[in-house]
Jmol script that loads the backbone (N, CA, C; Angstrom):
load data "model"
ATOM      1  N   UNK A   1      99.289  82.722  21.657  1.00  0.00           N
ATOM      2  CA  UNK A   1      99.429  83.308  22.975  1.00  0.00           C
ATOM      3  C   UNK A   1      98.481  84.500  23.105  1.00  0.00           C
ATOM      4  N   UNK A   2      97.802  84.649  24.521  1.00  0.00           N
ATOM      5  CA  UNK A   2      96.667  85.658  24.512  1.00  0.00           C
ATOM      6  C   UNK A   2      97.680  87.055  24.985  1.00  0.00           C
ATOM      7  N   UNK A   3      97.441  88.215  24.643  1.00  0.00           N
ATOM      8  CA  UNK A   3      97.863  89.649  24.897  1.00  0.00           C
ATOM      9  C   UNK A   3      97.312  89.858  26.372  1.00  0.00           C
ATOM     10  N   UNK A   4      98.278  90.079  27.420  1.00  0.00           N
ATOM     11  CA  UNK A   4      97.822  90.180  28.820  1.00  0.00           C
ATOM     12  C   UNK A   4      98.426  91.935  29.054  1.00  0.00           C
ATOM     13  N   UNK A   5      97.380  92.193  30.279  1.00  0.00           N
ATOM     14  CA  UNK A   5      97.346  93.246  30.075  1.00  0.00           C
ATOM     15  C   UNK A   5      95.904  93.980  30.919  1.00  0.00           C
ATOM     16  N   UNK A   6      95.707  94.938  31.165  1.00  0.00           N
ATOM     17  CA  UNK A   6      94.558  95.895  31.892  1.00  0.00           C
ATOM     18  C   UNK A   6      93.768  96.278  30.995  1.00  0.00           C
ATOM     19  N   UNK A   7      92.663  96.499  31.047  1.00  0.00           N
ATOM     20  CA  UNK A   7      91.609  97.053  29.629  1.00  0.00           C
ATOM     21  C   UNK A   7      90.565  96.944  31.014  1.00  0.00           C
ATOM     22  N   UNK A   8      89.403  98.069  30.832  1.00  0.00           N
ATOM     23  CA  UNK A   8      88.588  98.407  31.748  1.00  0.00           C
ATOM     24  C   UNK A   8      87.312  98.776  30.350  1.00  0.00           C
ATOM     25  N   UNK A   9      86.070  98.350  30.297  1.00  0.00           N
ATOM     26  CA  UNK A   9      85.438  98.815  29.295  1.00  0.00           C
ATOM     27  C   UNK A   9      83.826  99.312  30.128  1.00  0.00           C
ATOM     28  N   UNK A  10      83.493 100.206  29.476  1.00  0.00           N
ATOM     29  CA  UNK A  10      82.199 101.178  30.129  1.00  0.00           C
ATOM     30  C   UNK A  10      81.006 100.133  29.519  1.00  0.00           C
ATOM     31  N   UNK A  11      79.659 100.461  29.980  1.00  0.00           N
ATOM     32  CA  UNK A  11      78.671  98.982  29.647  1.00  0.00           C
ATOM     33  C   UNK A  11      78.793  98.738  27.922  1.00  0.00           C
ATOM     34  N   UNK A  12      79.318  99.673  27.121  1.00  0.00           N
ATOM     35  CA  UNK A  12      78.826  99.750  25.994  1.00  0.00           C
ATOM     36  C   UNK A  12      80.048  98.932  25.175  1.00  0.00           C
ATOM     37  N   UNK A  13      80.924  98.447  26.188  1.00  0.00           N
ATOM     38  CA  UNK A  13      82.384  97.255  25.382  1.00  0.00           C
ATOM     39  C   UNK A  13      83.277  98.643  25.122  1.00  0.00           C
ATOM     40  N   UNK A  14      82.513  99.664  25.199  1.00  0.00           N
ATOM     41  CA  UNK A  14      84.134 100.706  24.640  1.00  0.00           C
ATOM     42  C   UNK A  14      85.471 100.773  26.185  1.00  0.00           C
ATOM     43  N   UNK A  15      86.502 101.081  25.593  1.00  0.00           N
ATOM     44  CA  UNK A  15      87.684 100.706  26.405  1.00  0.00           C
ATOM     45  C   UNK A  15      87.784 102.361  27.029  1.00  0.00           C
ATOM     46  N   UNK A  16      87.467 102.185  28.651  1.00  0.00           N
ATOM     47  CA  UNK A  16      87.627 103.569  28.888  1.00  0.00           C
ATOM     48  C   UNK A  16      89.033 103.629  29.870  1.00  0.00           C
ATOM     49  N   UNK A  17      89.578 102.641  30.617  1.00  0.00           N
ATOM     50  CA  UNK A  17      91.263 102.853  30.792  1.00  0.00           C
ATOM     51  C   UNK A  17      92.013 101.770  29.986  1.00  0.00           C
ATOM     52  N   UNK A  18      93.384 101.606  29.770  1.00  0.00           N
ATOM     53  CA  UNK A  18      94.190 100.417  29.096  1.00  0.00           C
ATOM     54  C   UNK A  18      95.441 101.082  30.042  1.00  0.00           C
ATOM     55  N   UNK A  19      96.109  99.554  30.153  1.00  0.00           N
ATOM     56  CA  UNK A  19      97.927  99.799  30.779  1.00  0.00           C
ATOM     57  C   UNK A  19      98.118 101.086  30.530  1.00  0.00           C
ATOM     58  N   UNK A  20      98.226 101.472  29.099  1.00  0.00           N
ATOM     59  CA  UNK A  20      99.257 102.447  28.667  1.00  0.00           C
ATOM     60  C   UNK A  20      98.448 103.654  28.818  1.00  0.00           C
ATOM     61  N   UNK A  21      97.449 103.978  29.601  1.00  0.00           N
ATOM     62  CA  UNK A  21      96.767 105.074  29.772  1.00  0.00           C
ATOM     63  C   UNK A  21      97.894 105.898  30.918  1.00  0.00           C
ATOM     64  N   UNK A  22      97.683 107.224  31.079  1.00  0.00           N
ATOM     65  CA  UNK A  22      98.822 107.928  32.214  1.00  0.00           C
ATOM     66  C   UNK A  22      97.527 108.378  33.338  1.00  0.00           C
ATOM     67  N   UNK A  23      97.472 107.624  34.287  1.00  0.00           N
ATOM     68  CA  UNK A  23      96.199 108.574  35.184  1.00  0.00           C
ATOM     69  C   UNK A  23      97.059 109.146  36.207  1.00  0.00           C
ATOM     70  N   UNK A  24      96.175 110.210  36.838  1.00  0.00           N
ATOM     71  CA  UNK A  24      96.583 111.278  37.843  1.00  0.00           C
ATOM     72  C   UNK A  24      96.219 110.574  39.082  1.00  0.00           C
ATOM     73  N   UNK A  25      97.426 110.861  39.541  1.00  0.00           N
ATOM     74  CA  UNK A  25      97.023 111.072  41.232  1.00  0.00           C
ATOM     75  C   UNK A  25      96.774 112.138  42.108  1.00  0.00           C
ATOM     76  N   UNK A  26      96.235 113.057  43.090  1.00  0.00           N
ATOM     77  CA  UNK A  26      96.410 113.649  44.097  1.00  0.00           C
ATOM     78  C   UNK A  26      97.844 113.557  45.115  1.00  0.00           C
ATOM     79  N   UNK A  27      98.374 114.258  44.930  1.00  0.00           N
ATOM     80  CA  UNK A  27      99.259 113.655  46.022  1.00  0.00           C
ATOM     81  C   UNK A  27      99.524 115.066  46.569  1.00  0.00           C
ATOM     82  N   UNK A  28      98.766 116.447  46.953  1.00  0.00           N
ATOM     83  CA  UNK A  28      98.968 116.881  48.124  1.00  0.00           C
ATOM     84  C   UNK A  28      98.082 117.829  48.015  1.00  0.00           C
ATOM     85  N   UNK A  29      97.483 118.957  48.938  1.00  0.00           N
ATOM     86  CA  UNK A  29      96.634 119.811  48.941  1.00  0.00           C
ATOM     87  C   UNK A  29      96.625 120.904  49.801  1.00  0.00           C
ATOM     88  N   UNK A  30      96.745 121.902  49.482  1.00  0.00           N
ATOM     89  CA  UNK A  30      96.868 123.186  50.334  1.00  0.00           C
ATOM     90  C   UNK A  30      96.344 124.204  49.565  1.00  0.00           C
ATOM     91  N   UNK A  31      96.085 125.692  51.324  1.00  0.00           N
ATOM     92  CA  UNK A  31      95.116 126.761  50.929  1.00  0.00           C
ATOM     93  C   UNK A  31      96.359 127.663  50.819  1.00  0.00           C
ATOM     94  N   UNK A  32      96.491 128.592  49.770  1.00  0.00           N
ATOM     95  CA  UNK A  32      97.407 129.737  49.068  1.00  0.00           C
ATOM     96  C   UNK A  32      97.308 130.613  50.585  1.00  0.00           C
ATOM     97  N   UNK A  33      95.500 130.898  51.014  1.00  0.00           N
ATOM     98  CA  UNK A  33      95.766 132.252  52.187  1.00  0.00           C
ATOM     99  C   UNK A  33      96.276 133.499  51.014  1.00  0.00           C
ATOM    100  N   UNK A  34      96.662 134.501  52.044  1.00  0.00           N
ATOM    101  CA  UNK A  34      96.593 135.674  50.979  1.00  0.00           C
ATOM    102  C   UNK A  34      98.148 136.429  50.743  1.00  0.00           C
ATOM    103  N   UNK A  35      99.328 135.429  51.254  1.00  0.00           N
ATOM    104  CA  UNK A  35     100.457 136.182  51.122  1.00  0.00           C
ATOM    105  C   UNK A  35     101.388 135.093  50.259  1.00  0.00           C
ATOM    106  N   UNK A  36     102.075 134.837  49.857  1.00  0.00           N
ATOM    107  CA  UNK A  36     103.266 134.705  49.034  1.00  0.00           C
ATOM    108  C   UNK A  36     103.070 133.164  49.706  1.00  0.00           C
ATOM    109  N   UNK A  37     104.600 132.203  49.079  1.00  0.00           N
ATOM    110  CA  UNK A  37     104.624 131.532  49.999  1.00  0.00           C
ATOM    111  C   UNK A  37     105.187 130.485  48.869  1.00  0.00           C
ATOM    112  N   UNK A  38     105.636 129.006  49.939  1.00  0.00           N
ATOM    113  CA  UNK A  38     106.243 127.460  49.193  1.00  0.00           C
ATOM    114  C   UNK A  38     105.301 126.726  49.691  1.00  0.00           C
ATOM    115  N   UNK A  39     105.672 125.348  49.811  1.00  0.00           N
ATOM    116  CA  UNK A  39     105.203 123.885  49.996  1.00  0.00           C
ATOM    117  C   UNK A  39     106.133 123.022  49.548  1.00  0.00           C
ATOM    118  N   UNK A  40     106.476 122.204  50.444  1.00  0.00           N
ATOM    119  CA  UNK A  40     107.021 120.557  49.661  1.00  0.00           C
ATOM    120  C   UNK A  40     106.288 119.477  49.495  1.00  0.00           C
ATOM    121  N   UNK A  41     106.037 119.115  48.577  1.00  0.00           N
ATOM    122  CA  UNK A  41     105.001 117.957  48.357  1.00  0.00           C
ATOM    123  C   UNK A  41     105.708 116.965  47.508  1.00  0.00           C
ATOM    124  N   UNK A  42     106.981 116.075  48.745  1.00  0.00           N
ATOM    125  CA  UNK A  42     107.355 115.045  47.909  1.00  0.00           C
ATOM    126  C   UNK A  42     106.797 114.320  47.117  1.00  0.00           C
ATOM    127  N   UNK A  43     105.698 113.704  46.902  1.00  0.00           N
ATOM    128  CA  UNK A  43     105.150 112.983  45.895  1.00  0.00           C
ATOM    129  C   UNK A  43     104.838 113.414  44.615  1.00  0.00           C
ATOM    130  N   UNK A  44     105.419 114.691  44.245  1.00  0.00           N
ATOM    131  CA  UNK A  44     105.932 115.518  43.278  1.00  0.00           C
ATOM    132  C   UNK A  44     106.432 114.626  42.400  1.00  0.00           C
ATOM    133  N   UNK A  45     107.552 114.133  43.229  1.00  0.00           N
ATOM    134  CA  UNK A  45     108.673 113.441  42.366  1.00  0.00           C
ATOM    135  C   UNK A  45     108.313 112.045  41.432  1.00  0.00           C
ATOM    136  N   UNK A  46     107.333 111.526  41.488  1.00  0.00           N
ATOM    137  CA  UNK A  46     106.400 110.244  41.050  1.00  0.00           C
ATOM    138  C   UNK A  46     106.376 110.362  39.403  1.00  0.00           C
ATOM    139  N   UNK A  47     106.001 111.969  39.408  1.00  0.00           N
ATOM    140  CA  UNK A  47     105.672 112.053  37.630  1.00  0.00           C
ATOM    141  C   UNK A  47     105.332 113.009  37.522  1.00  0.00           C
ATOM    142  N   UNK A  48     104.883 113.582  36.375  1.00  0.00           N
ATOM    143  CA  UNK A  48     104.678 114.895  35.434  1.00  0.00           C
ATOM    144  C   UNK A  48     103.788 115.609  36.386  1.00  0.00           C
ATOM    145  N   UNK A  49     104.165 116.915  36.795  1.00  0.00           N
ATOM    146  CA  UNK A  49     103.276 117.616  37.573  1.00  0.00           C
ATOM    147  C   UNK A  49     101.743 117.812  37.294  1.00  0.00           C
ATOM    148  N   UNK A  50     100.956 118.303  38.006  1.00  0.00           N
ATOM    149  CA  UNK A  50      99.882 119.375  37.187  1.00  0.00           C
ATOM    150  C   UNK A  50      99.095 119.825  38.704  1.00  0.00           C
ATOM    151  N   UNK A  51      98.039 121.119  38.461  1.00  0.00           N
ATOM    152  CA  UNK A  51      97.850 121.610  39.852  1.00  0.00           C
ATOM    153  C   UNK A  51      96.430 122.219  39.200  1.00  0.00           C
ATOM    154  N   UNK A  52      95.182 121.732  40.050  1.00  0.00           N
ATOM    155  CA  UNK A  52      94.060 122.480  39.895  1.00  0.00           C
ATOM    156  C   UNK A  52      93.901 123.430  41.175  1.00  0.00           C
ATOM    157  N   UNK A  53      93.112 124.493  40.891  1.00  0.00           N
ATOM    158  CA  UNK A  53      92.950 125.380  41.812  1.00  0.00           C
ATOM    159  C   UNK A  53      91.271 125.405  42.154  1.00  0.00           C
ATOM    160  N   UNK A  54      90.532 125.560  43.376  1.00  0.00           N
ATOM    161  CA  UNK A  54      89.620 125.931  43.615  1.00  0.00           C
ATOM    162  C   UNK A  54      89.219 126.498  44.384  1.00  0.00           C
ATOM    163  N   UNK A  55      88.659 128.053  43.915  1.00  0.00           N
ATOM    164  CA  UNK A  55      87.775 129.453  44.786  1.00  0.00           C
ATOM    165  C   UNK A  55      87.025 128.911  45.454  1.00  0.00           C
ATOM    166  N   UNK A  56      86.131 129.908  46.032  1.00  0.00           N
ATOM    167  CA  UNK A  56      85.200 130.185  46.734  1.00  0.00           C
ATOM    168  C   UNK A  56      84.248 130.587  46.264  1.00  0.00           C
ATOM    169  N   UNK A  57      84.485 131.073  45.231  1.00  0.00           N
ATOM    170  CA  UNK A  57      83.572 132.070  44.483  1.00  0.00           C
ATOM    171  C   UNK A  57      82.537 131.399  43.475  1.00  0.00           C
ATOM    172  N   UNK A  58      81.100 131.885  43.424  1.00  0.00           N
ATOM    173  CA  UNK A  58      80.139 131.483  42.955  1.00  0.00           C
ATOM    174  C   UNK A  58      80.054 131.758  41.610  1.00  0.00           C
ATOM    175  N   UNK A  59      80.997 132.984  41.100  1.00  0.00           N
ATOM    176  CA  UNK A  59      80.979 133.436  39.399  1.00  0.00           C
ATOM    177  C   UNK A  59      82.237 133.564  39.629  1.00  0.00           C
ATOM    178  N   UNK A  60      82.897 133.408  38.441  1.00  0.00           N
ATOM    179  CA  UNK A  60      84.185 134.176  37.694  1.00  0.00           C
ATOM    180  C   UNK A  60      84.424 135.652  38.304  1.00  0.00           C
ATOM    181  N   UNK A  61      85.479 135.986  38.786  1.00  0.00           N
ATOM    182  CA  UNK A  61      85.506 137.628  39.339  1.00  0.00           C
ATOM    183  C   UNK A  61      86.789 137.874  38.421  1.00  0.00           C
ATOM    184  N   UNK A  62      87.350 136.889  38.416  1.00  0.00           N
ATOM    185  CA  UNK A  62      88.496 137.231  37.199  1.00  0.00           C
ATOM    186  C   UNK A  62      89.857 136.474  37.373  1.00  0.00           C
ATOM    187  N   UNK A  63      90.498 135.852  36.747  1.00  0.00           N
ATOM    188  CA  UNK A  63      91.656 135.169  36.769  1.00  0.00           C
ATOM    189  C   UNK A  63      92.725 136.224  37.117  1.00  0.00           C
ATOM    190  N   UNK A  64      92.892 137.437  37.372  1.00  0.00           N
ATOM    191  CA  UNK A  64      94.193 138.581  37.386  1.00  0.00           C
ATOM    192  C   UNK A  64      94.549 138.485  38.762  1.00  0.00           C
ATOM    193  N   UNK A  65      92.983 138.156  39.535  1.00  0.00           N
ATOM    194  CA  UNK A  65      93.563 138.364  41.131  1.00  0.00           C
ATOM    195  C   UNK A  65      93.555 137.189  42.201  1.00  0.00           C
ATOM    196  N   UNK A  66      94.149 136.197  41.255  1.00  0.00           N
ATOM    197  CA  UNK A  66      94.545 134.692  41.726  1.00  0.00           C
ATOM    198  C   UNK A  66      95.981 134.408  41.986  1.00  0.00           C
ATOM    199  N   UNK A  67      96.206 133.607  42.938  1.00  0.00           N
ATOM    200  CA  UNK A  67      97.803 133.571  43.084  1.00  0.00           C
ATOM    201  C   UNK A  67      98.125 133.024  41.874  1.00  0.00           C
ATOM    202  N   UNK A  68      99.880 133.230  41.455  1.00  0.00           N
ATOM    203  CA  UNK A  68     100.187 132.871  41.016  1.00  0.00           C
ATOM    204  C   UNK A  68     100.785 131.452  41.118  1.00  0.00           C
ATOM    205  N   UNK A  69     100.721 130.210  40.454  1.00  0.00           N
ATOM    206  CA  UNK A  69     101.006 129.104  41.343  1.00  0.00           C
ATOM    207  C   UNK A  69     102.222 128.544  39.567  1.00  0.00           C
ATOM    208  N   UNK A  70     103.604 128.164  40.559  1.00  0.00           N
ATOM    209  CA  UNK A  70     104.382 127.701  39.910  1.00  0.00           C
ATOM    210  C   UNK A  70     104.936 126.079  40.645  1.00  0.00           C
ATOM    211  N   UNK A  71     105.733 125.174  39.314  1.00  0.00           N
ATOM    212  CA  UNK A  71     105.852 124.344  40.735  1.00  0.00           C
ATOM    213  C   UNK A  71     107.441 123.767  39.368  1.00  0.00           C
ATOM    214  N   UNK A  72     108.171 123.621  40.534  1.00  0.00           N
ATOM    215  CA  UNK A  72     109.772 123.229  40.296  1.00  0.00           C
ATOM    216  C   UNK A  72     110.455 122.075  41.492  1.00  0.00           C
ATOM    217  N   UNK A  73     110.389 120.951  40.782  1.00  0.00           N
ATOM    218  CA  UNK A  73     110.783 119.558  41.504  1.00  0.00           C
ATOM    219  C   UNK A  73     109.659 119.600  42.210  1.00  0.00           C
ATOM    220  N   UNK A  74     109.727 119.542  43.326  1.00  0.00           N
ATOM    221  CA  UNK A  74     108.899 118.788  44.315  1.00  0.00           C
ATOM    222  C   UNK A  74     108.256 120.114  45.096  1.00  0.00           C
ATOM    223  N   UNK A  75     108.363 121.318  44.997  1.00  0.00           N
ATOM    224  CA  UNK A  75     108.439 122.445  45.529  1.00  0.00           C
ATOM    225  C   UNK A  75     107.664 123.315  44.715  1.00  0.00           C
ATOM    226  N   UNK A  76     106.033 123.811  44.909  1.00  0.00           N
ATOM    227  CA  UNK A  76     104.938 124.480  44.719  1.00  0.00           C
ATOM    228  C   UNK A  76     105.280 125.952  45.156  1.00  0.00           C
ATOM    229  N   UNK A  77     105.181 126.545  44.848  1.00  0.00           N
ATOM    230  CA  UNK A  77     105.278 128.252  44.985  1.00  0.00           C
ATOM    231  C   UNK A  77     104.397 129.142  44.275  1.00  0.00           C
ATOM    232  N   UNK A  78     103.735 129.782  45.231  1.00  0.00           N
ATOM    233  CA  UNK A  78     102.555 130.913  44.696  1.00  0.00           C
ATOM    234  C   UNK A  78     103.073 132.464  44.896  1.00  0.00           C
ATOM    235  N   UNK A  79     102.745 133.207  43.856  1.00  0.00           N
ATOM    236  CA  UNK A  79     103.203 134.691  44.155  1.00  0.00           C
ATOM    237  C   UNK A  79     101.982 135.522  44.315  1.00  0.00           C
ATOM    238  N   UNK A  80     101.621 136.658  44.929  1.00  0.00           N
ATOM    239  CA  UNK A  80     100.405 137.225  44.996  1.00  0.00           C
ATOM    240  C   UNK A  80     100.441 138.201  44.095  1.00  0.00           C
ATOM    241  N   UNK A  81      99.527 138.134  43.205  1.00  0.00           N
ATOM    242  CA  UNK A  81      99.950 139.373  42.064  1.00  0.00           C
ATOM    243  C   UNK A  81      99.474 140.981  42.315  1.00  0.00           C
ATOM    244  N   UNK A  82      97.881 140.747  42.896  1.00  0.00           N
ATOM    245  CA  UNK A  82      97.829 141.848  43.896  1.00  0.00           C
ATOM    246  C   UNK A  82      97.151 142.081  45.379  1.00  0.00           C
ATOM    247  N   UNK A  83      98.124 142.333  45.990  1.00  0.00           N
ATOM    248  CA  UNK A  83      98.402 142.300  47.407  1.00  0.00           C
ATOM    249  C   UNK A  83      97.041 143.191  47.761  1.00  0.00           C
ATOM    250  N   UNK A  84      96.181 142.933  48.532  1.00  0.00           N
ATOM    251  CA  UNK A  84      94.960 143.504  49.293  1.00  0.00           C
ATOM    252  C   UNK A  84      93.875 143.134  48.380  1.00  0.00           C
ATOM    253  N   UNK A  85      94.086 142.388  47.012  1.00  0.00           N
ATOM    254  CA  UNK A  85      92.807 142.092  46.003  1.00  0.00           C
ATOM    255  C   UNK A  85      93.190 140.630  45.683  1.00  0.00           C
ATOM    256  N   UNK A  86      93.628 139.623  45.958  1.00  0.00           N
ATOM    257  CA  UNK A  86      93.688 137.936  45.861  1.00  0.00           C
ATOM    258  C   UNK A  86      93.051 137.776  46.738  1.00  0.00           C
ATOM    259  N   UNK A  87      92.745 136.545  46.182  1.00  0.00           N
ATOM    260  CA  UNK A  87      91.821 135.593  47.068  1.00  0.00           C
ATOM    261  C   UNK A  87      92.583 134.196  47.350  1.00  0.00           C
ATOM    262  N   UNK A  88      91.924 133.533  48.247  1.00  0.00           N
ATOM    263  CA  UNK A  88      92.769 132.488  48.780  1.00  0.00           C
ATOM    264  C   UNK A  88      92.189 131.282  47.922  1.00  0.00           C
ATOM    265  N   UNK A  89      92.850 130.696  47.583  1.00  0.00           N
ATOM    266  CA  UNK A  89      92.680 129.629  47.084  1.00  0.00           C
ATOM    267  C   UNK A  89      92.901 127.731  47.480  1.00  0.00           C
ATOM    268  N   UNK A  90      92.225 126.917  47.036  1.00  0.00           N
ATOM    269  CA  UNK A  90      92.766 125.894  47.352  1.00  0.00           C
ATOM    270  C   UNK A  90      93.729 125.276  46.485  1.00  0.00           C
ATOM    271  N   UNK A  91      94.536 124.262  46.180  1.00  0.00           N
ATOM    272  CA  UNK A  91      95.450 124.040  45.092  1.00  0.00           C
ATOM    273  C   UNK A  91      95.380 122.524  45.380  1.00  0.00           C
ATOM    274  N   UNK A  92      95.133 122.014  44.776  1.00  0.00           N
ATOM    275  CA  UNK A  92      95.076 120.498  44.680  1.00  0.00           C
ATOM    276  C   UNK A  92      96.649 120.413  43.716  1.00  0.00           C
ATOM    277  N   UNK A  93      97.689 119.277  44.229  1.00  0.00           N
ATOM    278  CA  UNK A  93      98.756 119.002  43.224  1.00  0.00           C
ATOM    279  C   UNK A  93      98.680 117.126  42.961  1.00  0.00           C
ATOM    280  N   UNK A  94      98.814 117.072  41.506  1.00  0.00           N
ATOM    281  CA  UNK A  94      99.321 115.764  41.654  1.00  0.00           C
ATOM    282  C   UNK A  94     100.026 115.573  40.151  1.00  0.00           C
ATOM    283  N   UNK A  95      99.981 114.083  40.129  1.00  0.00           N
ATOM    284  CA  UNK A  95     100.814 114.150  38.903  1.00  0.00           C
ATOM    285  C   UNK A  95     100.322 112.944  38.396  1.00  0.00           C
ATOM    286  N   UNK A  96     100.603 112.430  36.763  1.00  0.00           N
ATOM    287  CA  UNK A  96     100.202 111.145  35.886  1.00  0.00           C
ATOM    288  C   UNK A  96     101.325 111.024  35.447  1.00  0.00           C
TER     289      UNK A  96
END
end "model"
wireframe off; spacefill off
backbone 0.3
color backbone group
């Protein structure tokens, strides 16, 4: 009996996805702006969180004056750590 199943291989025969790989999805996107704040982004609930963030900014000015971004169930929450020196951010959420 043949092993059935997903296998994706790059030109060179090496295996670059299989079934049992975990890939990410996108499943919501919003700008922080410069005050506190939530979001519900049911598609939270799908699988294991994770959240990239992306500035504006052309260099590093420093990770201290970035929101803080937490996320619990389905529900994203940013804190401003300092008020008149954060920057707004974008937050991409999804999950694998």
């Amino acid at each position: 009996m043949m092993p059935v199943g997903l296998e994706v291989y790059d030109a060179s025969g090496r295996p670059v996805v299989r079934l049992t790989d975990r890939l990410g999805a996108i499943v919501g996107v919003f700008n922080t702006g410069t005050s506190a704040g939530s979001v519900s982004v049911p598609g939270l609930a799908r699988g294991s969180p994770f959240y990239v963030i992306q500035t504006g900014w052309s260099s590093a000015v420093g990770a201290s004056n970035l929101p803080q971004i937490s996320i619990s169930g389905t529900t994203v929450s940013w804190s401003i750590p300092y008020p008149g020196d954060t920057q707004a951010v974008t937050v991409y959420v999804g999950v694998y």
